[in-house]
Backbone bond lengths (Angstrom), bond angles and torsions (degrees), N, CA, C in turn:
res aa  C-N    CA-C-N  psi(-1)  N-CA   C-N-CA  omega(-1)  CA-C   N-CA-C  phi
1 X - - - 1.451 - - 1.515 108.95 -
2 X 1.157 107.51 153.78 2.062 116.29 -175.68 1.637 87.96 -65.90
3 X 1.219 86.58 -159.70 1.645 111.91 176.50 1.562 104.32 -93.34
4 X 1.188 97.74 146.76 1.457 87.23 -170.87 1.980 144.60 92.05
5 X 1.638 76.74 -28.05 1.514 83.83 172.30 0.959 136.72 -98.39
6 X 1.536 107.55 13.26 1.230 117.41 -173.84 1.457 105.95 -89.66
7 X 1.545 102.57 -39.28 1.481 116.05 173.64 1.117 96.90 -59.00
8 X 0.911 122.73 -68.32 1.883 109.82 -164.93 1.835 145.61 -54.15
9 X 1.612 74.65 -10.91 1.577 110.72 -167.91 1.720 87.03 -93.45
10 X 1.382 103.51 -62.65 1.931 100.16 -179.02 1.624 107.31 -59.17
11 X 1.251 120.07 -27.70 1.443 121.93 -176.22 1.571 100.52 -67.78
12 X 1.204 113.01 -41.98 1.602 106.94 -178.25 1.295 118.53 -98.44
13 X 1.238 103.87 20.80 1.615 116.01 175.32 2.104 104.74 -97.66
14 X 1.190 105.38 -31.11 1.523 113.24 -155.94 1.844 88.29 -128.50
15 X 1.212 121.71 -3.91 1.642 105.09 151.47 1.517 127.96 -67.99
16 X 1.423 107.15 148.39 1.619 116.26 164.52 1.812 104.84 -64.94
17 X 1.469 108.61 139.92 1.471 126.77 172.22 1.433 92.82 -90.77
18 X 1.498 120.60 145.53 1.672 124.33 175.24 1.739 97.75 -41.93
19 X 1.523 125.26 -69.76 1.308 130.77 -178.90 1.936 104.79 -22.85
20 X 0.918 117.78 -70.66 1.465 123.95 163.04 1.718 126.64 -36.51
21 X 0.869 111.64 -39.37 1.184 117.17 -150.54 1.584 88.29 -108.38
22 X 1.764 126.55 -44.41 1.670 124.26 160.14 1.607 107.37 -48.72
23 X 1.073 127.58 -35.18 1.754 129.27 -173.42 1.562 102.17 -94.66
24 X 1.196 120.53 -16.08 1.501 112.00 170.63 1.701 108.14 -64.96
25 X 1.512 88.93 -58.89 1.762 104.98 -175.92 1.461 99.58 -48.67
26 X 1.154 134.36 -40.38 1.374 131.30 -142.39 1.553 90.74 -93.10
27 X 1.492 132.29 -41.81 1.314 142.28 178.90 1.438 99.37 -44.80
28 X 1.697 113.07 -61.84 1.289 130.01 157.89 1.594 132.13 3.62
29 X 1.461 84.82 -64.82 1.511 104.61 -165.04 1.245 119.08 -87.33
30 X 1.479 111.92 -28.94 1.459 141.97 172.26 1.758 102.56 -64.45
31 X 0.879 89.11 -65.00 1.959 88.29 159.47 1.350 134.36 -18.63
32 X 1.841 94.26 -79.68 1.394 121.03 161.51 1.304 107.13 -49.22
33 X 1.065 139.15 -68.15 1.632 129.90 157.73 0.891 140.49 16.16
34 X 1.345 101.62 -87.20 1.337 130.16 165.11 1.521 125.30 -59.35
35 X 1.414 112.81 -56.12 1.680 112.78 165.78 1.574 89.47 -49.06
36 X 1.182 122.79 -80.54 1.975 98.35 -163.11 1.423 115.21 -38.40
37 X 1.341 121.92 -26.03 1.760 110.16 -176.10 1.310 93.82 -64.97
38 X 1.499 108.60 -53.35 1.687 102.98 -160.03 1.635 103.48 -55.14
39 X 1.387 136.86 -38.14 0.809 125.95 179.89 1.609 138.61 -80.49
40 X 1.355 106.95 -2.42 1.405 134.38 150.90 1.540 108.93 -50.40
41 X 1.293 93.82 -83.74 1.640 124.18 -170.89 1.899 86.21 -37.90
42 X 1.245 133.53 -88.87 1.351 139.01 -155.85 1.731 89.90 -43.83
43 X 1.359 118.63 -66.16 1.560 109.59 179.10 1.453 110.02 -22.83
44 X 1.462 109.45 -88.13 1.251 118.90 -175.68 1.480 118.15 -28.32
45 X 1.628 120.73 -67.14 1.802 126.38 142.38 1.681 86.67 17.42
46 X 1.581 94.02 -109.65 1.442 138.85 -171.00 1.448 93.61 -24.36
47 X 1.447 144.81 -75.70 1.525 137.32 -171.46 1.161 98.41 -65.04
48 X 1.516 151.08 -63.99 1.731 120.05 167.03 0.558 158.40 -8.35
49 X 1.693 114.46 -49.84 1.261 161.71 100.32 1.668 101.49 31.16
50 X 1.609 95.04 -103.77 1.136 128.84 -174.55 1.951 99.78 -54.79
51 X 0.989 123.11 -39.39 1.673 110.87 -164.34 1.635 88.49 -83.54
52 X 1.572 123.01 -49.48 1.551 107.38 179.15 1.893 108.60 -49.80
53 X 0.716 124.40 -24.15 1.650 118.45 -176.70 1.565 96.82 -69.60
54 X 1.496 115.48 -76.48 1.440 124.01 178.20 1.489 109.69 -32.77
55 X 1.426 119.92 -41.18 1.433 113.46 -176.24 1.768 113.66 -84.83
56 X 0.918 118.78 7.66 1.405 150.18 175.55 1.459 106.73 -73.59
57 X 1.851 97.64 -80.53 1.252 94.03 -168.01 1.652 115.71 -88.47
58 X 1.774 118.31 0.95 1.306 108.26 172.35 1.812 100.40 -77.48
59 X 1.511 128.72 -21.10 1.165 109.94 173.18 1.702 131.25 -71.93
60 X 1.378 92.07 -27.10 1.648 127.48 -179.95 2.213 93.68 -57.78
61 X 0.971 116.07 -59.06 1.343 135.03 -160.33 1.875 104.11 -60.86
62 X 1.786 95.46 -54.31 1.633 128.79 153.59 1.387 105.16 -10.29
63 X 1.297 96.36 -104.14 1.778 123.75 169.78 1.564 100.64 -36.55
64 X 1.100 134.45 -66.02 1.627 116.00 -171.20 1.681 124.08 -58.73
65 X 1.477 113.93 -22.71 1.164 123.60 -163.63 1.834 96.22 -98.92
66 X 1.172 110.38 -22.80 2.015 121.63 169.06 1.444 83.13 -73.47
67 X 1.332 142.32 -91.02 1.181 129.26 -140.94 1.251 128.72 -87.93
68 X 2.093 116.76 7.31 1.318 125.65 121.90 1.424 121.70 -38.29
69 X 1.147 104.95 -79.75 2.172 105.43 177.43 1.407 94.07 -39.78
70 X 0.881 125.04 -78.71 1.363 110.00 -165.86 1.553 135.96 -38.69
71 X 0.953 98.75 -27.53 1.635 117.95 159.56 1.672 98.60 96.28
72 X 1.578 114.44 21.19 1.665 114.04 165.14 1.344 115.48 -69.53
């Protein structure tokens, strides 16, 4: 081989083919994806969260203001 071709020959031995390199991106994206679900999903968690508390203490509030009238 000349000079050079050896590099070029190993260079095109250990390059991505477009086919490769479209399914890399796509692996990619599927990724990105997914970290946003996961980070949806924990949001959502987190407002459940937060509305089971609120629904807590509007029942909590409920019960105290029944057993005011009531004269307990």
């Amino acid at each position: 081989m000349r000079e050079g071709g050896i590099e070029k020959y190993l260079h095109g031995q250990f390059s991505l083919t477009e086919e490769e390199k479209k399914k890399l991106k796509e692996k990619e994206k599927e990724k990105e994806g997914q970290n946003s679900l996961e980070k949806a999903e924990e949001k959502m968690e987190e407002a459940n969260k937060k509305i089971q508390a609120l629904e807590r203490e509007r029942v909590k509030k409920e019960i105290e203001e029944g057993l005011r009238k009531e004269g307990l």
